[in-house]
N, C-alpha and C positions, 0 to 999 in steps of 0.2 A: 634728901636725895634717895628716889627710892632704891638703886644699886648700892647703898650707904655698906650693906651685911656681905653684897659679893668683894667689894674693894677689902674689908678687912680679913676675910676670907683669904684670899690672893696674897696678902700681904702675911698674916701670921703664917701659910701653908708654905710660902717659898721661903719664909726665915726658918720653919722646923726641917726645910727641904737641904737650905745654907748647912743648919746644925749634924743632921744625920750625915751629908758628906764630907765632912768637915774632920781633918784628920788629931784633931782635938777635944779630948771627948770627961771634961771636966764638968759635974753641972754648975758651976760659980761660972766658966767660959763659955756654956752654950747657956746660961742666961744673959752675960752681958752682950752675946752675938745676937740673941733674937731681941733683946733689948735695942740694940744698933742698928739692927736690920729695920722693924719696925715702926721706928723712930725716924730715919734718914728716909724711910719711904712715903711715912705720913709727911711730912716738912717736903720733899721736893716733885710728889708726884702732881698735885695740879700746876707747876712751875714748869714741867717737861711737856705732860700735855697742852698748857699752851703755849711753849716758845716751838714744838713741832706743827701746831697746827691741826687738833688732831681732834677728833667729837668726843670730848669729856664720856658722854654716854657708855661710846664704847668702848674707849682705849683706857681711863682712869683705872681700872682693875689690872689690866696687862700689866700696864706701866709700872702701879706701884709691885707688883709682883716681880720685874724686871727690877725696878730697884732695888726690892729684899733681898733680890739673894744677890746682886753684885754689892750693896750697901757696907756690909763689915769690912771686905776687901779693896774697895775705895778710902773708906776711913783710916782703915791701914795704912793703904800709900802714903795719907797726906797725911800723917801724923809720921810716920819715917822721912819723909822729906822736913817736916815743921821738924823734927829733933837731927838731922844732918842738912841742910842749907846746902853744903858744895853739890852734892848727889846731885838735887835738884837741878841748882845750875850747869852742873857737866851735862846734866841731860838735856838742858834746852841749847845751850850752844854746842851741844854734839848733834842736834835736831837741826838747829841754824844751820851747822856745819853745813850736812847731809842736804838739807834743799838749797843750798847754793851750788853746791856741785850739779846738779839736772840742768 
């Protein structure tokens, strides 16, 4: 792919983007954040470009750059829900809840 250098581009720059704002400022934690960021972006950005529908051409850089920096803060979530279970489900049936009410 010749945009092969902009997509890793996109992806390392929004994971140093994650790191610099990041109110944690260890380098062991801003390697294992650009480690995750990185990593989470290469694995599911041609997944998102095509369940959206979207010209690999253009959008494969965006995307995985969209990825990098939400990437660690996603992992996050689902690793605090994977170690508390109830959280989890109070938040889906307090989500049930709420659209049965409308």
């Amino acid at each position: 792919m010749n945009s092969d250098w902009t997509f890793w581009f996109a992806l390392v720059g929004a994971a140093l983007v994650r790191v610099l704002t990041s109110p944690f400022h260890s380098l062991l934690r801003a390697a294992i954040q650009i480690s995750v960021s990185v990593f989470i972006a290469w694995l599911f950005t041609d997944a998102a470009v095509d369940y959206l529908h979207l010209n690999p051409s253009v959008y494969r850089a965006p995307m995985g750059g969209l990825l990098a920096l939400t990437a660690d803060g996603l992992v996050r979530i689902v690793l605090n829900w994977a170690a508390s279970p109830r959280s989890f489900l109070s938040l889906l049936l307090r989500r049930n809840k709420d659209e049965g009410e409308e």
